[in-house]
N, C-alpha and C positions, 0 to 999 in steps of 0.2 A: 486856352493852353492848359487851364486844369483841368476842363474835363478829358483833353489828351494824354495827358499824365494819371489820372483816376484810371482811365482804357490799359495805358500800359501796366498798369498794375494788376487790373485784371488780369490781363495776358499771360503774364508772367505766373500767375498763379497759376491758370491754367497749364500752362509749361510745364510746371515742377510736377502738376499732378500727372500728367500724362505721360511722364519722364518715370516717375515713381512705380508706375502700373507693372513695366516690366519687369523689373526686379523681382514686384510682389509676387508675377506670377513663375517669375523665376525659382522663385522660394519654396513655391506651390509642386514647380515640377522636381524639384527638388526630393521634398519630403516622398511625392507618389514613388520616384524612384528610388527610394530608400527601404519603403514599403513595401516595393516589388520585389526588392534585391533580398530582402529579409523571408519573405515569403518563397521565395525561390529555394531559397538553403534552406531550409524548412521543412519543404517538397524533400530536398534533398536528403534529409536526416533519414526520415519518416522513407524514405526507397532504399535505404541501405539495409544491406543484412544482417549487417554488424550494429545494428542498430540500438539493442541494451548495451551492448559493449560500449558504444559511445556516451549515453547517457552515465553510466558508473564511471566512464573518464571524464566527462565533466564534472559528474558530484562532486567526487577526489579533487577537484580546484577548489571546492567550497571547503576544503578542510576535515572529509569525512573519510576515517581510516576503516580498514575491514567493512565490516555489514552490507557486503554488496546483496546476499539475500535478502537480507530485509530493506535496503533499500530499494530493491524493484517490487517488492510485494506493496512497502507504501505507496510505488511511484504508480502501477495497476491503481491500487486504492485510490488515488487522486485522478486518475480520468474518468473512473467508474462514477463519479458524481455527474455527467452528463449522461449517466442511463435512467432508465425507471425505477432501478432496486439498485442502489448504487450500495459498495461496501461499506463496512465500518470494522474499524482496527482497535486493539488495547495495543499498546506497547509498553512492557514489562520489562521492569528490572530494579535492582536494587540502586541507590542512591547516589550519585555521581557516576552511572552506568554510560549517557550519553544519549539516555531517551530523549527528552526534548533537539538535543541539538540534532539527533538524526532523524526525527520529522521535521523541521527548520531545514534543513538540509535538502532534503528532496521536495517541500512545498515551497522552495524560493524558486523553483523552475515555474513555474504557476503565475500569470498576471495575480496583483492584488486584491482585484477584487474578488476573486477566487475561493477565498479563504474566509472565512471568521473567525476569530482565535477571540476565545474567552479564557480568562485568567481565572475570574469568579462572577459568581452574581446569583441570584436568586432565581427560585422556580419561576414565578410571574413573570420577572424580566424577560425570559424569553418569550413571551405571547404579544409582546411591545416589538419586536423586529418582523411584523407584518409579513411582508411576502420576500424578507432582503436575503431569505434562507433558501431559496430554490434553488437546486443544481451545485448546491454552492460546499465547499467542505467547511463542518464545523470543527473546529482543534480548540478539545478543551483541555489545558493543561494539568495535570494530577489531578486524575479525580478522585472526588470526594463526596459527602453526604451532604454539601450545605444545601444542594437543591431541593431537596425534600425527600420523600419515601420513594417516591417513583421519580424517575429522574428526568425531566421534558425532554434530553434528545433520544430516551428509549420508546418513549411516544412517538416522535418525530419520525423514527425509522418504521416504526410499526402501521401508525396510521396516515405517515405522511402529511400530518397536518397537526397543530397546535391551535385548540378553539379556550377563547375565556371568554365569560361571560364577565363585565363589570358596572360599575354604579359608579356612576359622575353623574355633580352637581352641573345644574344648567341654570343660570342665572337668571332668576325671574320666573322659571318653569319648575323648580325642584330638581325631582333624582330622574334618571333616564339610565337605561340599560344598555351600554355598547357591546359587542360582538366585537372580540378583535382575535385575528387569526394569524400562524404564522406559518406559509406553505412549504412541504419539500417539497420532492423527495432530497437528504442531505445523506453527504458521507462523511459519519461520525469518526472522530480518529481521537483517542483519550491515549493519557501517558499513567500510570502507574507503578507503584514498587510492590504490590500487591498481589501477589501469584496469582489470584482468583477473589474475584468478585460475586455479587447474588449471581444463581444460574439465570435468571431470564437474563442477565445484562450479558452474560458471557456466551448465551447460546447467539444475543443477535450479534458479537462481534468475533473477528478471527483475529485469535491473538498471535506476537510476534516477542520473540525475547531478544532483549540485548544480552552480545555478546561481553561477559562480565569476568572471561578466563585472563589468568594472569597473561599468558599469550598475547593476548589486545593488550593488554597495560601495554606489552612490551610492546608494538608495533605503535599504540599510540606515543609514549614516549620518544622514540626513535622517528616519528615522522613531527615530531617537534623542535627537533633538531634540524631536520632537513630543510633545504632553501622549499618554500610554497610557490606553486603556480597558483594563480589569482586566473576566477573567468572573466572576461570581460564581458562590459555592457554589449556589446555586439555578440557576442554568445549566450547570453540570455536573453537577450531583445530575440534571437532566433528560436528558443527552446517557449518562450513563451509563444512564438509565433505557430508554434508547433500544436500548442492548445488550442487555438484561435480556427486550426486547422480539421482538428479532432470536433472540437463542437460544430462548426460544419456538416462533417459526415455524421456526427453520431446522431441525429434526423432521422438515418435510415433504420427501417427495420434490420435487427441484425439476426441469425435463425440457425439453428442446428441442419444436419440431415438426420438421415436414418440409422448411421452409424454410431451415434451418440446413444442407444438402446444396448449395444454390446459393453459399453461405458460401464452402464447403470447394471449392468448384470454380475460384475466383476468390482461393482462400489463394496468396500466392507462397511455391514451394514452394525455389528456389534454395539452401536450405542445411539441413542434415540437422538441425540446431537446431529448427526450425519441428514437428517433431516431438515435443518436449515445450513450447515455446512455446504453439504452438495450444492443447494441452486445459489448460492454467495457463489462456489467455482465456478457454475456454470457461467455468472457475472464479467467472472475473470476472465472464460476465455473469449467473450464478447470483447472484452476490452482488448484482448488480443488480436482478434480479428479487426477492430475496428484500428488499429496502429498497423497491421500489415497491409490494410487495404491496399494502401498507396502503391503496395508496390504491384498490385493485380492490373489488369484492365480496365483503364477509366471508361472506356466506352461501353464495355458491357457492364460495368456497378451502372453507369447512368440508363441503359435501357433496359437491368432488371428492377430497380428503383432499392437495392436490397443488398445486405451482405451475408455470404454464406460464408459459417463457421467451419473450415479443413480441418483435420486430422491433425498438422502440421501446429496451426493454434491451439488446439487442446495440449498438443504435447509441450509446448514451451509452456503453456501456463500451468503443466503438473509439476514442470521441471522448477518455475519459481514458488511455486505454494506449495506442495506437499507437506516441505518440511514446517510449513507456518500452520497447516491444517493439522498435522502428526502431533504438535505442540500444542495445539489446543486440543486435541482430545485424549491426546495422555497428559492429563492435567496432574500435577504431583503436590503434595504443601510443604510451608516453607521446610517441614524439619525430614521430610522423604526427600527433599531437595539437596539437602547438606548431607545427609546420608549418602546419598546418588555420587555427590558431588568427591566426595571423601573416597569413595570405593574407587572412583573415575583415577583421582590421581595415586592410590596404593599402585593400581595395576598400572599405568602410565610408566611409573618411577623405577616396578620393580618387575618390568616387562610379566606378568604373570597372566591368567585366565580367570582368575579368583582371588579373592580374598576372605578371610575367615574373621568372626568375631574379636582374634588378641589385637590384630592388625589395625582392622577400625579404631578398637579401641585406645590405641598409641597414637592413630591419626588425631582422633578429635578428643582427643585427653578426658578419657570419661571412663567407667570400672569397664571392665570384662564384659559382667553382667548387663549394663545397660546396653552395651554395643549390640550383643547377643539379643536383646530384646528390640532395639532399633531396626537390625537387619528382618528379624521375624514381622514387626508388623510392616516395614517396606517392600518385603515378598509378599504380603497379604492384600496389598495396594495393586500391587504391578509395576512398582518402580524400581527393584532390585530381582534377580532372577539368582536360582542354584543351578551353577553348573557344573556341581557331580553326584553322581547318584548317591541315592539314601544308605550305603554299605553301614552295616553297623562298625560302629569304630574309627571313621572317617569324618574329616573335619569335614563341616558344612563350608563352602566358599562360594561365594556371591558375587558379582559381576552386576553395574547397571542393565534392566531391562531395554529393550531396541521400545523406539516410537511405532506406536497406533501407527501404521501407513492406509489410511482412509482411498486413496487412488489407486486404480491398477498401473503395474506397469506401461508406458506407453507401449515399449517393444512387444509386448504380448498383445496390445490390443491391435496394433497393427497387421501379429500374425492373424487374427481373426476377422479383422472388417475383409469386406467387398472390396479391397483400393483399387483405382485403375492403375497404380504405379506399382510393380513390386519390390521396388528398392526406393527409399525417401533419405534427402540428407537435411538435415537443418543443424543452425548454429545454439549453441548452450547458452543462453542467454545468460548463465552466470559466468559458464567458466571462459565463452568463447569459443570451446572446442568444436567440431565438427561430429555431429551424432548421424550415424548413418542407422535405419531400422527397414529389415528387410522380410520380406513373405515366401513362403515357404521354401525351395533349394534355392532358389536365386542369393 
């Protein structure tokens, strides 16, 4: 009788487990279809053509007002870490501008591992994070000098790699020499209030400025008062799915044509910058090609094994960066800046085309004379311009200078490529609109 009773209890355990099995794999199909469904909308994102337009309406959940330009120039910057020459960013502005929270902002679209955010820490420490830097962004908050003279992630971009050599104790053996390395290639992205840093740091990075006009005050202000949309987990669970999707394809080679030659002939070439400038764009419009794949033909990316760069990418990525390239290379300093800045709202205020020395000088409460002398070395810079002629007896008036535009027009380079289309339309990745660019009477 007991060992009948031992038996049923065997039984019975087997019962429960084979009872349990389904569930688990219930659970199992579960997740995979949760997986698919997330994946699916994903595809989805990445085929529409309104496609930055979506992304700057979900930022704007996250809390982020204005800076839709710069935030697609960071959001380019963050999938360019799955290339071989991935970018690197400064982001500029003065002190409660909303630098950090607007890289925060666009790098919470990014699974976590994604990222490396360093606060602080010393030069050597980073020769300690081995190979955890591949592919990966590194966000280092305000930067500073604690690193040393040379700063390890300008190394990092340059040589792709972090080599130390050190001396550890071996117990019983002495000293012994380790080799410890820490691989990119990484997309550096640093925040600053510093107009300008050493030029090697600033030629390997394209800077962006926060928007710091009273203007923002007021639109942030006013959207603090407004009810917040919040995004949810399932709309990020699918933006990150979208990265998951991008490293996939970015595998492939991705490649110009011939028409990228007309480009480079029409590049203004005026400052030896435009030299690591230009192939950072050409970075960009990889990135760009590589987000509109999706919506091309799977069947022909999969039997050329490759993605070719259109016409149609170049021009959305002149349309997001220009003005972040124009800004790094009319670099101005802090007191040609408040200069600039002063002149900007004289003429705003008092609808004019100029302004003259007494003006300034009532703006920024300072003599006659100093104004006069501020204006003179700002036109000697290039950050303030005279627009009216030298007449003797005529006030000099001055007006901000326009930005370095380093890019050709798309619409002109279009009149000149070979295209097989002679009418192209695509959407503004900033504002939305519809850009139509057409070749010759067509």
């Amino acid at each position: 009788m007991k060992k009948k009773m031992k038996k049923g209890k065997h039984s019975r355990s087997k019962n429960t487990k084979s009872s349990s099995k389904p569930k688990s794999s219930k659970k199992k199909a579960e997740q995979i279809d949760k997986k698919l469904l997330v994946r699916v909308k994903a595809i989805k994102l990445l085929r529409s053509p309104r496609f930055f337009q979506q992304f700057l309406e979900a930022v704007r959940k996250t809390g982020l007002v204005g800076e839709a330009q710069n935030g697609l120039v960071i959001f380019i910057f963050a999938i360019s870490r799955l290339l071989k020459h991935p970018l690197n960013i400064f982001v500029k502005g003065p002190s409660s501008s909303g630098k950090n929270f607007l890289v925060k902002a666009v790098l919470r679209f990014l699974p976590n591992d994604c990222v490396v955010e360093i606060t602080s820490g010393s030069g050597a420490s980073w020769n300690y994070l081995q190979k955890d830097l591949k592919h990966k962004i590194v966000y280092l908050q305000e930067e500073n000098t604690s690193a040393g003279n040379v700063h390890p992630a300008r190394l990092l971009i340059s040589e792709n790699q972090l080599v130390r050599m050190v001396s550890v104790r071996v117990k019983g053996k002495g000293w012994r020499t380790e080799r410890h390395v820490t691989q990119g290639p990484v997309a550096c992205i640093s925040t600053t209030t510093k107009n300008q840093l050493t030029v090697d740091d600033e030629t390997r990075h394209i800077s962006v400025f926060t928007d710091d006009s009273a203007e923002q005050t007021k639109r942030i202000l006013k959207a603090q008062l407004g009810q917040k949309s919040e995004l949810t987990d399932d709309e990020l669970e699918t933006w990150h799915s979208v990265q998951k999707l991008l490293a996939e394809r970015a595998t492939l080679p991705i490649e110009f044509k011939g028409w990228i030659k007309q480009v480079v002939e029409e590049v203004w070439t005026g400052d030896v910058r435009v030299r690591r400038y230009f192939p950072a764009f050409m970075e960009a419009c990889k990135v760009v090609c590589l987000l509109r794949s999706f919506r091309r033909d799977e069947e022909q990316i999969e039997k050329e094994g490759r993605l070719e760069i259109r016409f149609s990418d170049y021009a959305i990525a002149s349309l997001i960066f220009n003005p972040a390239l124009s800004q790094s290379l009319s670099f101005i300093d802090e007191k040609d800046r408040e200069v600039q800045k002063a002149v900007a709202r004289i003429l705003e205020r008092n609808e004019e085309v100029g302004c003259d020395a007494k003006e300034l000088a009532r703006e920024m409460k300072v003599s006659e004379g100093s104004a006069y002398e501020l204006l003179r070395d700002a036109k000697s810079r290039g950050s303030v311009r005279q627009v009216n002629g030298p007449n003797k007896g005529n006030k000099k008036l001055y007006a901000p200078a326009a930005a370095t535009q380093m890019l050709p027009d798309p619409a002109e380079i279009f009149q000149k490529i070979g295209h097989t289309k002679k009418v192209l339309t695509i959407i503004h990745p900033v504002t939305g609109e519809a850009i139509t660019y057409r070749r010759g009477n067509s």
